[in-house]
Z-matrix of the N, CA and C atoms (Angstrom, degrees):
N
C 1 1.443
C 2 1.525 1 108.38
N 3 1.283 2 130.43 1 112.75
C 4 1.408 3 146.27 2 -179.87
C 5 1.685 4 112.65 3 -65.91
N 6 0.813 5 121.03 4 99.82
C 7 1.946 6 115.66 5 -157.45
C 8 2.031 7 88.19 6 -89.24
N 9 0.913 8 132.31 7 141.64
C 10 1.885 9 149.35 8 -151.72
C 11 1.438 10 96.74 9 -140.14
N 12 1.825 11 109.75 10 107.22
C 13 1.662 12 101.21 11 171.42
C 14 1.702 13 106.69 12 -70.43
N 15 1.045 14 106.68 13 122.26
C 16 1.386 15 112.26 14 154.36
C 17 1.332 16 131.70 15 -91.70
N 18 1.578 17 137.63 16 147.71
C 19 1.378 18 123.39 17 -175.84
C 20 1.333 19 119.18 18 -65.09
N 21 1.613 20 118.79 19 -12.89
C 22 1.408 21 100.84 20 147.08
C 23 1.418 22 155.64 21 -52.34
N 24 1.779 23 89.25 22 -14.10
C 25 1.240 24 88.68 23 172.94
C 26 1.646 25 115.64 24 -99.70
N 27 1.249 26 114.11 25 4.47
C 28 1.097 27 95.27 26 176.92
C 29 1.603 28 129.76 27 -85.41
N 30 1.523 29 122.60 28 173.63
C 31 1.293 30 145.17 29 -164.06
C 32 1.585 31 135.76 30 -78.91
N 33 1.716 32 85.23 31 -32.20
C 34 1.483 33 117.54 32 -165.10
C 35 1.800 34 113.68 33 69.34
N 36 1.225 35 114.97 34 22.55
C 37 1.285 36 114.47 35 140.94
C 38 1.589 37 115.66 36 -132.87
N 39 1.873 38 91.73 37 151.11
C 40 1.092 39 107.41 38 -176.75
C 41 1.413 40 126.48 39 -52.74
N 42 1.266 41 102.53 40 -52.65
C 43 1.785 42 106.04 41 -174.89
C 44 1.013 43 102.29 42 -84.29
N 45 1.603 44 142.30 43 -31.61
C 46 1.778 45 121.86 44 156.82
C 47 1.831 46 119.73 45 -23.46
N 48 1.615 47 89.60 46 -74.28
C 49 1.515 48 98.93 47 164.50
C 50 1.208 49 143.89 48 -5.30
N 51 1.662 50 91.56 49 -78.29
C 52 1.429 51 115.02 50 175.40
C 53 1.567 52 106.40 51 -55.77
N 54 1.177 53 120.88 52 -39.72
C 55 1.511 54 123.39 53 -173.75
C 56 1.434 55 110.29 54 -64.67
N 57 1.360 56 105.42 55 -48.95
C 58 1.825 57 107.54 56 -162.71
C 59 1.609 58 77.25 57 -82.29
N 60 1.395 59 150.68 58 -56.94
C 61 1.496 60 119.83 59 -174.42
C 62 1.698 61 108.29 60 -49.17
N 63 0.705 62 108.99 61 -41.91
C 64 1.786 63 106.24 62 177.43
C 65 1.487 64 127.01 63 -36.83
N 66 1.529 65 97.57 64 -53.59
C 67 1.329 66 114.39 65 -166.88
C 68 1.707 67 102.59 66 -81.44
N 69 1.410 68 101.16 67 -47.80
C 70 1.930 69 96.90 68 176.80
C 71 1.590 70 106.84 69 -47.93
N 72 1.756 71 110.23 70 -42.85
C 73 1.449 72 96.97 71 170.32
C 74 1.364 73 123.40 72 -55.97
N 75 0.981 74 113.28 73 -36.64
C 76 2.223 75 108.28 74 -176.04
C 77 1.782 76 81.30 75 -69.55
N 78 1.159 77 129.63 76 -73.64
C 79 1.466 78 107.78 77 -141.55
C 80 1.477 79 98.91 78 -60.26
N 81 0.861 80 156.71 79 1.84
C 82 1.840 81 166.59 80 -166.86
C 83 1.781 82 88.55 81 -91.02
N 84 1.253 83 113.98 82 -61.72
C 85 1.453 84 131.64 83 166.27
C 86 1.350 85 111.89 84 -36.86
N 87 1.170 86 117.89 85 -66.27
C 88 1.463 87 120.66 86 -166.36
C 89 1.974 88 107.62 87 -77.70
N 90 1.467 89 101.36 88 -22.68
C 91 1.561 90 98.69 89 176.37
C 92 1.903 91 117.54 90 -78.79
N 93 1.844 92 88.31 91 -21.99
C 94 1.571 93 98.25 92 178.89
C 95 1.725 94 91.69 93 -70.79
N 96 1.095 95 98.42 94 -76.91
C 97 1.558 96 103.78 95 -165.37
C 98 1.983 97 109.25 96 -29.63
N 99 1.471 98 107.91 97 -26.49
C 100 1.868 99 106.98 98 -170.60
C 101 1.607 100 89.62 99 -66.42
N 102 1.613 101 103.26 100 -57.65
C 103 1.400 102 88.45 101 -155.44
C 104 1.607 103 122.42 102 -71.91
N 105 1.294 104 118.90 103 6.68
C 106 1.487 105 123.54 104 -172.87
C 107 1.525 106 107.52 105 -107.65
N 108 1.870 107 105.87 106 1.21
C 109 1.520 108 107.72 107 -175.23
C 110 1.267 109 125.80 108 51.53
N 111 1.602 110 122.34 109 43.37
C 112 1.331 111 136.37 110 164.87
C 113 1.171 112 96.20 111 -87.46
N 114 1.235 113 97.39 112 117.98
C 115 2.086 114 109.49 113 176.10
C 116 1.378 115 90.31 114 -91.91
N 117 1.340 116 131.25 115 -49.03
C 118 1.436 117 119.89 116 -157.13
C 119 1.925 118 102.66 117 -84.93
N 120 1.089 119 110.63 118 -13.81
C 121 1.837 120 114.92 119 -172.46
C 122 2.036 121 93.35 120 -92.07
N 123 1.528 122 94.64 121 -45.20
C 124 1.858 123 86.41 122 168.74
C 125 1.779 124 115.98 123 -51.37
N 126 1.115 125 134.50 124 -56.09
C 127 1.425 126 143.87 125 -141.49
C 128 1.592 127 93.96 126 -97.80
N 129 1.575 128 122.08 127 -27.41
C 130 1.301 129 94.56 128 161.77
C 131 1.578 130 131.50 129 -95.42
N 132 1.719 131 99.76 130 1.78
C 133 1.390 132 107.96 131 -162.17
C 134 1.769 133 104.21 132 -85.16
N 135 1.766 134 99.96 133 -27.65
C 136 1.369 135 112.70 134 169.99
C 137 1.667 136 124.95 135 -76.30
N 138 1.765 137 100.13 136 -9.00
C 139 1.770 138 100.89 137 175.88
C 140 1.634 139 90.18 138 -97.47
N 141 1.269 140 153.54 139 -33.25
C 142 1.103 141 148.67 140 159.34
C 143 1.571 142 119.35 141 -42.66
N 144 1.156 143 99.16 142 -59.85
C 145 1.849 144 109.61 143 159.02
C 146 1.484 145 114.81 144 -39.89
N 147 1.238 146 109.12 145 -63.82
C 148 1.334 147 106.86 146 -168.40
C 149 2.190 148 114.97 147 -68.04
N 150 1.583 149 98.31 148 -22.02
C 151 1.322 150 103.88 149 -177.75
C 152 1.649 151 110.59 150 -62.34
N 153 1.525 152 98.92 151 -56.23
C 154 1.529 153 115.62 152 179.48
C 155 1.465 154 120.97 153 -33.43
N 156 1.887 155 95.60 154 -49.44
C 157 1.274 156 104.54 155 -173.43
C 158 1.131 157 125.46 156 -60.65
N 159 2.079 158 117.57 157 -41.55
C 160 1.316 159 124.07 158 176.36
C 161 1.264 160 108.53 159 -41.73
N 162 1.465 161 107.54 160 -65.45
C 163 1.850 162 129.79 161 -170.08
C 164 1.493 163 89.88 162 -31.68
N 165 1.395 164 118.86 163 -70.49
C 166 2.032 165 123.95 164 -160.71
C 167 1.422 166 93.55 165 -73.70
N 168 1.350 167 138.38 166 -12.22
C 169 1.385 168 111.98 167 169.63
C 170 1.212 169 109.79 168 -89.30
N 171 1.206 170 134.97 169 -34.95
C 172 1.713 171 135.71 170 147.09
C 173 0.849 172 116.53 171 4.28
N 174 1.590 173 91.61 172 -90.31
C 175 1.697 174 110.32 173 -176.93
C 176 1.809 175 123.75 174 -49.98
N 177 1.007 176 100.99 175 -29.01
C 178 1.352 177 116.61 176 -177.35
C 179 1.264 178 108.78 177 -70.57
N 180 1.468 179 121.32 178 -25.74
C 181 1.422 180 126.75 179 -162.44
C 182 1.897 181 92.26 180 -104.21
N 183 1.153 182 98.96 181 -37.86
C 184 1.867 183 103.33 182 164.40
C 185 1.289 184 118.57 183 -50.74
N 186 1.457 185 129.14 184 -21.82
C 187 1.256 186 114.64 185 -149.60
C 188 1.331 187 93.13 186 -123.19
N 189 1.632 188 114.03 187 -17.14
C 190 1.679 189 109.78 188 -174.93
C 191 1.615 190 108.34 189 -91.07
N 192 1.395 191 99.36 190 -13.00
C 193 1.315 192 103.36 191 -174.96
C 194 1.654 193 112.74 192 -87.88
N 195 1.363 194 124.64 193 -26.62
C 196 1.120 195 151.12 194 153.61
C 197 1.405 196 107.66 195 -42.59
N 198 1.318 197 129.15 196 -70.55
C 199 1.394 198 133.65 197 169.58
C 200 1.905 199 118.35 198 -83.60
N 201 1.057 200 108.96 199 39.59
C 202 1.414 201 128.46 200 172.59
C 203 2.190 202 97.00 201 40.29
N 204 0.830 203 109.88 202 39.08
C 205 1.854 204 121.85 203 177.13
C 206 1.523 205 105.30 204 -77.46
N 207 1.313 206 97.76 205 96.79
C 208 1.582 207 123.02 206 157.16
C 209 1.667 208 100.26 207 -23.59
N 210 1.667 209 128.94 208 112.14
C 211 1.379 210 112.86 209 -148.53
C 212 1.848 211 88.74 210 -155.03
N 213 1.641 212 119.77 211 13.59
C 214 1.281 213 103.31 212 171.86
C 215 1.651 214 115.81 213 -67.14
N 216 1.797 215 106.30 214 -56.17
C 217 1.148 216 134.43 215 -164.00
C 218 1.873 217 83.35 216 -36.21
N 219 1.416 218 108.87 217 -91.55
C 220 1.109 219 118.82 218 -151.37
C 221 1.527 220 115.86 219 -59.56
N 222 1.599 221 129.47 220 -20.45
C 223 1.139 222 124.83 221 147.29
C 224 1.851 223 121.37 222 -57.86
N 225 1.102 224 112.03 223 -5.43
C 226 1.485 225 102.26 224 158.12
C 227 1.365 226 106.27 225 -104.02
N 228 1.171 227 144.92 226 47.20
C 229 1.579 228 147.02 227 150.00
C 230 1.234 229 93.83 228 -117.31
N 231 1.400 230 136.48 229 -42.68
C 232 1.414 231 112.64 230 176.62
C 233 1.478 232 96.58 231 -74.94
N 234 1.563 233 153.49 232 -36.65
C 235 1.013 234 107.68 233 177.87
C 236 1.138 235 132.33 234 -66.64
N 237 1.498 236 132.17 235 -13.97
C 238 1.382 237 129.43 236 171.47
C 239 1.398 238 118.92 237 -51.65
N 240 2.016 239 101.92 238 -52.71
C 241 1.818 240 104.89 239 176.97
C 242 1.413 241 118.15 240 -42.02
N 243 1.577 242 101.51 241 -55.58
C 244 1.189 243 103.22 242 178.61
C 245 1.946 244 147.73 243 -43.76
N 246 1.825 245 79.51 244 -50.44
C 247 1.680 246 92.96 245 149.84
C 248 1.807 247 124.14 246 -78.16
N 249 1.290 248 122.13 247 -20.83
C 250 1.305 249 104.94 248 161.79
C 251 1.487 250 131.28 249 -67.81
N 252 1.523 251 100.70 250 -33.50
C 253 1.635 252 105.76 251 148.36
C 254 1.158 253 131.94 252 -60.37
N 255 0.893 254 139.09 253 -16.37
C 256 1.514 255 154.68 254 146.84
C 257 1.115 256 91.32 255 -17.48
N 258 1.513 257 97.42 256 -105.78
C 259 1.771 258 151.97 257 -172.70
C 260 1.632 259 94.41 258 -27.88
N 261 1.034 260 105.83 259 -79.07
C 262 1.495 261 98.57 260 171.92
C 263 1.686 262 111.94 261 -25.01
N 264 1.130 263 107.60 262 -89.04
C 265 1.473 264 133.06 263 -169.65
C 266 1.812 265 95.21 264 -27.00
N 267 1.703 266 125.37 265 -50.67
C 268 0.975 267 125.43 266 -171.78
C 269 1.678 268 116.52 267 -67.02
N 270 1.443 269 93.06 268 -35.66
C 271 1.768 270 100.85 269 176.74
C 272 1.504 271 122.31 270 -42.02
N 273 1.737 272 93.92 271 -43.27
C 274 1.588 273 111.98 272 -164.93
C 275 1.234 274 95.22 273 -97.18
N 276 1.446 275 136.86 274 -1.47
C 277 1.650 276 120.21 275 154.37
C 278 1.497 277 105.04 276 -85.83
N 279 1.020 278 124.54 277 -71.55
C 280 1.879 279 119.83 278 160.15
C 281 1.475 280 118.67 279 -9.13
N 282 1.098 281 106.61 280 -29.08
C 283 1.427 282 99.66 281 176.32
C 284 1.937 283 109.27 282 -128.33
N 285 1.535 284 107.59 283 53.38
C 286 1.212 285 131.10 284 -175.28
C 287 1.542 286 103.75 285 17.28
N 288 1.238 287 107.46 286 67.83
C 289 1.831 288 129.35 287 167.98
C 290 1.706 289 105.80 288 59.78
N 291 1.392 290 116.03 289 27.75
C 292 1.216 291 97.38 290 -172.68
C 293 1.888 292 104.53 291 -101.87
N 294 0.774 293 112.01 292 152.66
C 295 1.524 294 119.29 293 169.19
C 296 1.088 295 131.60 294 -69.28
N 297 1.606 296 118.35 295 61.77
C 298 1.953 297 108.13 296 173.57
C 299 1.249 298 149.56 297 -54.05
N 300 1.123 299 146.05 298 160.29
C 301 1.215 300 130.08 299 164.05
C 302 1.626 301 129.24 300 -69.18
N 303 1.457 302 91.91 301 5.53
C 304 1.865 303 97.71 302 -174.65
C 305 1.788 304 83.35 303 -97.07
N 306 1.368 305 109.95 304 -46.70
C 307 1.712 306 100.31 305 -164.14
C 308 1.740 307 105.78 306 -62.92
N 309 1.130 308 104.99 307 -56.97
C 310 1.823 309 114.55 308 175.33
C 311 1.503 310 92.42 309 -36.31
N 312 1.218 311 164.14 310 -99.07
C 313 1.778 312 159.57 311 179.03
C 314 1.013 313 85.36 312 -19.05
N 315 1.679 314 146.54 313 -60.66
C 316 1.368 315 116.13 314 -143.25
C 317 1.563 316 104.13 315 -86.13
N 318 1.293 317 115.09 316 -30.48
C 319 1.460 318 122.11 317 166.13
C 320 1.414 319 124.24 318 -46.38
N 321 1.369 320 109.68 319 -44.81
C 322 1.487 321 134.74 320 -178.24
C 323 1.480 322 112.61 321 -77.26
N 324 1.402 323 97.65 322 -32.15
C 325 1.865 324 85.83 323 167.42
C 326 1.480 325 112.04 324 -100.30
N 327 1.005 326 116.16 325 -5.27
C 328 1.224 327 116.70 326 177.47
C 329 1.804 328 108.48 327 -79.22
C-alpha cells in the first residue's frame, strides 16, 4: 500500500513537512523493497527509516520546547515508533536478515 502526502496532512511548518514527506517516502521504500523480497534493501531501508525518524523527532521536540508545547503525551508515541522499530529491526536480525512472513504482519500492523 503506497501511503500519498496529502495537504491534509500537513502541519503548517515547513521543515515538519518536509520530514513527514520524507519518512512516508522510506516507508513506500520499505513496502517496495517487502514485496520484491529484498532482505538486504528491507534492513537497510528500515535503519534509514529509523535514522530519519530520530532526526524529525528531534526537531519536533526542538520546536515544542521552543514554543513552551505541552510535549510529554506525544513524546511517548515517538517512543513507541521508535521501539516498534526496534522490534522489527531485531526480528529481521533473528532471522539472519531474512524477511518472513511473521515479521512482514508484524511490520504491517505496526
Amino acid at each position: 500500500m503506497v501511503l500519498e502526502w496529502t495537504k491534509k496532512m500537513s502541519v503548517g511548518n515547513e521543515t515538519i513537512d518536509s520530514e513527514h514527506k520524507l519518512i512516508l517516502d522510506l516507508v513506500n521504500d520499505i513496502d517496495s523493497a517487502i514485496r520484491t523480497k529484498d532482505d538486504a534493501l528491507i534492513g537497510q531501508a528500515l535503519n534509514i527509516l529509523e535514522q530519519a525518524t530520530r532526526a524529525h523527532f528531534e526537531n519536533e521536540e526542538r520546536i515544542a520546547q521552543a514554543i513552551n508545547f505541552p510535549f510529554d503525551e506525544h513524546n511517548l508515541e515517538h517512543r513507541y515508533i521508535l521501539d516498534e522499530l526496534q522490534a522489527i529491526k531485531e526480528k529481521l536480525a533473528d532471522n539472519q536478515g531474512e524477511w518472513s512472513e511473521s515479521v512482514a504482519e508484524y511490520y504491517y500492523m505496526f
